[in-house]
KEKE-3310 file (N, C-alpha, C; in steps of 0.2 Angstrom, whole numbers, plus 5000, padded with zeros to 4 digits):
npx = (5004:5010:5019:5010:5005:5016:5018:5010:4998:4978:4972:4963:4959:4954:4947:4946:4934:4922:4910:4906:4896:4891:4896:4908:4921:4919:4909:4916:4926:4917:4915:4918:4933:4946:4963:4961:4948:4940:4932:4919:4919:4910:4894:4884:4874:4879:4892:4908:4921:4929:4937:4938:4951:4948:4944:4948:4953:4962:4971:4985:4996:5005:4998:4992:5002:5008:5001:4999:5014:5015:5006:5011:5023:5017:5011:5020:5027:5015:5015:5026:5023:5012:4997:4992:4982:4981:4972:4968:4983:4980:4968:4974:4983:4977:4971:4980:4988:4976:4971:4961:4951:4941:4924:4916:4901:4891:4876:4878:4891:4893:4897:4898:4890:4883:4875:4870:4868:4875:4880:4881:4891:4901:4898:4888:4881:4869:4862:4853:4850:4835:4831:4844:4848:4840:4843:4854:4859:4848:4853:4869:4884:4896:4897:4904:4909:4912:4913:4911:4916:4924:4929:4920:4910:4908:4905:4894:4886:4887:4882:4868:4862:4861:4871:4885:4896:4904:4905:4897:4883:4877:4863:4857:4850:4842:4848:4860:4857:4852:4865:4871:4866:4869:4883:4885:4878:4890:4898:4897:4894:4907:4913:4905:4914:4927)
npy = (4994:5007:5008:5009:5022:5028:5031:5041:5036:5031:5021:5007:4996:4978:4968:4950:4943:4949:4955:4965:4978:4990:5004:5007:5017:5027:5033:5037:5044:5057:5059:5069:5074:5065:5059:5045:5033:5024:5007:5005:4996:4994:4987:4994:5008:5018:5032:5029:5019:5010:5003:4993:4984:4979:4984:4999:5017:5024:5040:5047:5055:5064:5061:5050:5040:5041:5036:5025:5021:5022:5012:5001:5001:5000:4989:4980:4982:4978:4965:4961:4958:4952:4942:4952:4957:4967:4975:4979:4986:4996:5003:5008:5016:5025:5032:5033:5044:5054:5053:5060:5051:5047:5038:5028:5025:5017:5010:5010:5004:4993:4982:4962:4965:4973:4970:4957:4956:4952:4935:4926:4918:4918:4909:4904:4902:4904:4913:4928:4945:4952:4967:4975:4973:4981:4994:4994:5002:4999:4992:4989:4996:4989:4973:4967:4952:4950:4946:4931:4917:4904:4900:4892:4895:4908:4907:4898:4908:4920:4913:4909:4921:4926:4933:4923:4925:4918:4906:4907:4912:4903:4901:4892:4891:4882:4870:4874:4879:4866:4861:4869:4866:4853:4852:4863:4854:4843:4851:4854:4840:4838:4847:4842:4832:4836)
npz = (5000:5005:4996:4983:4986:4987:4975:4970:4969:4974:4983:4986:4996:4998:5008:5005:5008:5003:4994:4976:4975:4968:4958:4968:4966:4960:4968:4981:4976:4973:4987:5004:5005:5012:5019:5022:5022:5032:5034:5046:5061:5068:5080:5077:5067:5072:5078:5075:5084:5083:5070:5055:5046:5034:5023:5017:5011:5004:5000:4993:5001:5014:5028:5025:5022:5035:5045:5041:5043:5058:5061:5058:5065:5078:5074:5075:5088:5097:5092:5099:5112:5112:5105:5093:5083:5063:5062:5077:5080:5070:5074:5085:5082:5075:5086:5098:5090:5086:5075:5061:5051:5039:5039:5032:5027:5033:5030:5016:5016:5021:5036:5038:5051:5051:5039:5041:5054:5071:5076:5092:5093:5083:5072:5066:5048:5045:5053:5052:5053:5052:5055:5055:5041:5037:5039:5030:5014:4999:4989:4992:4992:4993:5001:5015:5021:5036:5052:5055:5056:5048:5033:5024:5030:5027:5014:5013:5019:5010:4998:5004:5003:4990:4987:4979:4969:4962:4954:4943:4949:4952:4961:4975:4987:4997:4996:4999:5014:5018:5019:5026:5040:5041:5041:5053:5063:5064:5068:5081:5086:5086:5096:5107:5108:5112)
capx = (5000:5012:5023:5007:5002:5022:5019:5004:4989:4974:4974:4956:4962:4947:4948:4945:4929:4919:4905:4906:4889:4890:4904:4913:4925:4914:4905:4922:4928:4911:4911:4922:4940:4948:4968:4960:4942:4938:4926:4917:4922:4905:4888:4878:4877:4883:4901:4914:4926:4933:4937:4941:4956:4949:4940:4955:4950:4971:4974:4992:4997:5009:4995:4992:5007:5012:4996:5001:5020:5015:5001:5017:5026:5010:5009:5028:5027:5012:5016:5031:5021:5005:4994:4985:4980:4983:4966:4972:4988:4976:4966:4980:4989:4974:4969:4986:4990:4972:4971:4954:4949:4934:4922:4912:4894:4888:4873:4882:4896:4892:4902:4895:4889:4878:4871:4867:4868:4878:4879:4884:4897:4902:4903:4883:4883:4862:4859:4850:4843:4833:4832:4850:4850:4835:4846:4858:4855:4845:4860:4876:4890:4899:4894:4910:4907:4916:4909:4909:4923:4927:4929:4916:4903:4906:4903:4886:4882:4884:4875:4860:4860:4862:4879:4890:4895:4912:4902:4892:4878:4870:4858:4856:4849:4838:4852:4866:4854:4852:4872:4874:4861:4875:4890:4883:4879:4897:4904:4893:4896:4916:4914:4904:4919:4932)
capy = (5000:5015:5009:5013:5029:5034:5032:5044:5032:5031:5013:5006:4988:4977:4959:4944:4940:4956:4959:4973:4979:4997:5007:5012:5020:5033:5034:5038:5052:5062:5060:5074:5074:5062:5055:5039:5032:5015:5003:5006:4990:4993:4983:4997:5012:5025:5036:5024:5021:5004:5003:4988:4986:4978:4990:5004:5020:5028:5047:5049:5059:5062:5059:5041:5036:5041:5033:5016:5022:5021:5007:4993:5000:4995:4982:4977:4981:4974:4958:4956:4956:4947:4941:4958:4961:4973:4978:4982:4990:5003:5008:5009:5020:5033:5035:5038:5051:5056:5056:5060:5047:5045:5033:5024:5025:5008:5011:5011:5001:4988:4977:4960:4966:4978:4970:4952:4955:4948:4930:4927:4911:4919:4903:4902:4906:4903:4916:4933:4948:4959:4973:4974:4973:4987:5000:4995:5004:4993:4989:4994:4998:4982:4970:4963:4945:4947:4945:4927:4914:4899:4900:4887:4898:4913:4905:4897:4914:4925:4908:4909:4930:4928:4937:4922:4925:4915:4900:4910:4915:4897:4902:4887:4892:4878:4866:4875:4878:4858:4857:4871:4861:4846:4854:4866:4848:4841:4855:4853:4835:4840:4853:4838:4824:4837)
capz = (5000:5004:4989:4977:4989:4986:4968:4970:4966:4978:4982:4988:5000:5000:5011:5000:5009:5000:4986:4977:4972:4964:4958:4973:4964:4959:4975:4983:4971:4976:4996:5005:5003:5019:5019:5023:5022:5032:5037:5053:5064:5075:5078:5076:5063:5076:5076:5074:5088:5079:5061:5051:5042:5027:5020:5018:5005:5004:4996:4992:5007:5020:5033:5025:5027:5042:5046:5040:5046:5065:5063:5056:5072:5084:5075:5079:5096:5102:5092:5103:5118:5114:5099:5093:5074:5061:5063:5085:5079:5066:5080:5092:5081:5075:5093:5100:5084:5084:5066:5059:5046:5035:5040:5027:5028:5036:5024:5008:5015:5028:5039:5042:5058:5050:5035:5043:5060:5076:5079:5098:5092:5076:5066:5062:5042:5042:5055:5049:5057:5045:5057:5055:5034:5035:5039:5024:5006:4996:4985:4995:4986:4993:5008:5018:5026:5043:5059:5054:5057:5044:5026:5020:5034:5024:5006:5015:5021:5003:4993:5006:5002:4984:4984:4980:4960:4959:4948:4937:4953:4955:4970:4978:4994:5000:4997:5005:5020:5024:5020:5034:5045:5043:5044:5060:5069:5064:5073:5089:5090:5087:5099:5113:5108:5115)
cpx = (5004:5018:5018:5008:5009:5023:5013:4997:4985:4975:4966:4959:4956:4951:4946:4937:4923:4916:4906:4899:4889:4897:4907:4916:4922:4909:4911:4924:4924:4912:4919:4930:4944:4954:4966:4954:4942:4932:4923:4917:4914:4899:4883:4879:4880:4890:4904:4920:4931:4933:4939:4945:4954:4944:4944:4953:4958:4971:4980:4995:5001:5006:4994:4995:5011:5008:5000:5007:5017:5011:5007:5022:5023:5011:5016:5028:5023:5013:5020:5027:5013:5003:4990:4985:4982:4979:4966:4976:4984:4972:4967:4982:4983:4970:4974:4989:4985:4968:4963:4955:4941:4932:4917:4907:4892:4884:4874:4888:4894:4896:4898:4890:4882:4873:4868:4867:4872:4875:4880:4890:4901:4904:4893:4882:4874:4859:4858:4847:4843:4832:4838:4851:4845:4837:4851:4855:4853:4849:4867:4882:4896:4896:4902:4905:4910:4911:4908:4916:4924:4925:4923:4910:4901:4905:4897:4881:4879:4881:4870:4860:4860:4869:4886:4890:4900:4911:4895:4885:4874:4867:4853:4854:4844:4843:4859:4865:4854:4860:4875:4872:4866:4880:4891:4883:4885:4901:4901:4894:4904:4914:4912:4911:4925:4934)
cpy = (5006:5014:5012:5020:5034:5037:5038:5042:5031:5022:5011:4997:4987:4967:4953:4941:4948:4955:4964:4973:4985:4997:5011:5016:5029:5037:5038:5046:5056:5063:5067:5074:5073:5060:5048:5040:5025:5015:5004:4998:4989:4989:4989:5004:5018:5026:5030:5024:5017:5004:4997:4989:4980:4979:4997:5008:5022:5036:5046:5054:5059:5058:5052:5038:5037:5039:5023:5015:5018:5014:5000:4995:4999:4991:4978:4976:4978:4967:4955:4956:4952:4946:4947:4957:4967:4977:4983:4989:4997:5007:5010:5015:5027:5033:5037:5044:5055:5060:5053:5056:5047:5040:5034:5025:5020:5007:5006:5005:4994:4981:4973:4960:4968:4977:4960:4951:4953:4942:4929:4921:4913:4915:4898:4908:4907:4909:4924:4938:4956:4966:4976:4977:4980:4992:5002:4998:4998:4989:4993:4993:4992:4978:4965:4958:4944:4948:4939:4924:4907:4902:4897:4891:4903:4912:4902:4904:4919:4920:4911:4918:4930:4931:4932:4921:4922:4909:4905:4913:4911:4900:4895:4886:4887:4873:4867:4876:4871:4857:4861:4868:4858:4848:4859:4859:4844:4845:4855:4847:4834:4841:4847:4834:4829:4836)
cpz = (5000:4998:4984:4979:4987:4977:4966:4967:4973:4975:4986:4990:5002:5002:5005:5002:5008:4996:4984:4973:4966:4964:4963:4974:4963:4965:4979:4981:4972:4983:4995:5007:5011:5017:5017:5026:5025:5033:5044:5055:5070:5075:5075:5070:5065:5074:5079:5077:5086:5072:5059:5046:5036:5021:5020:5011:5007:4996:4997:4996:5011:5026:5030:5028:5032:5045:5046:5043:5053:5065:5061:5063:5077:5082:5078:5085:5101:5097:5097:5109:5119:5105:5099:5083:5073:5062:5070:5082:5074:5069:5083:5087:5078:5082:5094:5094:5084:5078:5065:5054:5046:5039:5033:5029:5027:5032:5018:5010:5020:5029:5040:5048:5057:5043:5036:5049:5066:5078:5085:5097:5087:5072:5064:5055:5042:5047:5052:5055:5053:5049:5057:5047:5033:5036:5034:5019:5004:4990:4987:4989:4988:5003:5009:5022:5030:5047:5058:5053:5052:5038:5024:5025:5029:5015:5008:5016:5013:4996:4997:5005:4995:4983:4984:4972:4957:4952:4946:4942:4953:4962:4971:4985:4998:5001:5002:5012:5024:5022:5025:5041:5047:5044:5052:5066:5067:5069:5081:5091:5090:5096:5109:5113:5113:5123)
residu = (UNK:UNK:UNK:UNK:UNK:UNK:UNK:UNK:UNK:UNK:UNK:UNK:UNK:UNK:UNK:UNK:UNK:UNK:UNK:UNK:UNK:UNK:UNK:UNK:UNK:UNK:UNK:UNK:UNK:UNK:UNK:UNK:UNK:UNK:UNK:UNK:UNK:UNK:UNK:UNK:UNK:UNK:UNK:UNK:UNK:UNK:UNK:UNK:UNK:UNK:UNK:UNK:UNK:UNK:UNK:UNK:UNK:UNK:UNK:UNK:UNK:UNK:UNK:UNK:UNK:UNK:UNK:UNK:UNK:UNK:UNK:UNK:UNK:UNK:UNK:UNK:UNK:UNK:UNK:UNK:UNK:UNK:UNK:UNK:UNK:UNK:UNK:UNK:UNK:UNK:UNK:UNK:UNK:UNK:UNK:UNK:UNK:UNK:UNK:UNK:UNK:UNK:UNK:UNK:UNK:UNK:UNK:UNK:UNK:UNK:UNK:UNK:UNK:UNK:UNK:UNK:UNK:UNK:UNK:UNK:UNK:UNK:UNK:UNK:UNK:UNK:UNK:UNK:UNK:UNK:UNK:UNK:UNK:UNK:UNK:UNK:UNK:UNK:UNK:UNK:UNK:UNK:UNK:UNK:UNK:UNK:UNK:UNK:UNK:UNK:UNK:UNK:UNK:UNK:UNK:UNK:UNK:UNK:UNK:UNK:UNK:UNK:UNK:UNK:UNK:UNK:UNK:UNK:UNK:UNK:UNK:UNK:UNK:UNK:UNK:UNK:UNK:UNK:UNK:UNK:UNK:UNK:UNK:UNK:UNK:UNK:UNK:UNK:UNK:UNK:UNK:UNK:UNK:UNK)
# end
């Protein structure tokens, strides 16, 4: 990232578990002019005291990366004392500097959290709460699928919503329901065997 930023291109870092729905791009270039634009990291669509780092909008800017400068020295430092994420170290380092950043509009942008809801185990892909997606745009400009822990949970979850389009956008959602059904109870009689 600060290799592009130093070559002066806007760089747009999006996590691998992401839809894009609309043109972001374009949605981007109209909002108000921020160093860096993230993801709001929060359950609700309130001001955003955690951010998610994979969701990352970059202007070419000293304040970037001196942004990303100190958040690879958190990360360094608190790796040698404990298991923390780059996600931790990106918070750590715009609270302690108190660098203003964009936030995305939960809306338009939504975290797992905010366009399917909080599971209390994060590892059910069948759970939904439409009170949750009713506050999303009606086609957001991308829908990230965290807040949820296994690979194979998060390809159950964007089949059973329609947003999985790797094989042409088979929607198969009756069938992947009963293969979450059997893979939810494998994990439960794992989870007794231990």
């Amino acid at each position: 990232i600060q290799l592009l930023l130093r070559e002066g291109l806007l760089v747009f870092y999006l996590d691998t578990d992401i839809v894009i729905m609309r043109d972001f791009v374009s949605d981007y270039l109209s909002m108000p002019k921020h160093d860096v634009y993230l993801q709001s990291n929060e359950r609700h669509f309130g001001r955003a005291e955690s951010h998610c780092s994979g969701v990352m909008f970059f202007r070419p800017s000293t304040a970037a990366l001196e942004l990303l400068e100190a958040t690879v020295v958190e990360f360094e430092r608190c790796k040698a004392t404990s298991a923390c994420t780059d996600q931790e170290a990106l918070n750590a380092a715009i609270h302690s500097r108190q660098q203003p950043v964009g936030r995305l509009d939960p809306a338009k942008y939504p975290a797992g959290a905010q366009y399917f809801g909080v599971e209390p185990t994060y590892a059910d892909p069948l759970f939904f709460n439409a009170s949750a997606r009713a506050l999303c745009s009606q086609t957001p400009m991308l829908v990230h699928n965290n807040w949820l822990i296994g690979r194979a949970n998060k390809v159950i979850r964007f089949r059973l919503h329609g947003l999985w389009f790797v094989d042409g956008g088979a929607h198969v959602a009756h069938e992947w329901q009963q293969y979450a059904r059997v893979q939810l109870d494998a994990v439960e009689i794992q989870d007794t065997l231990r």
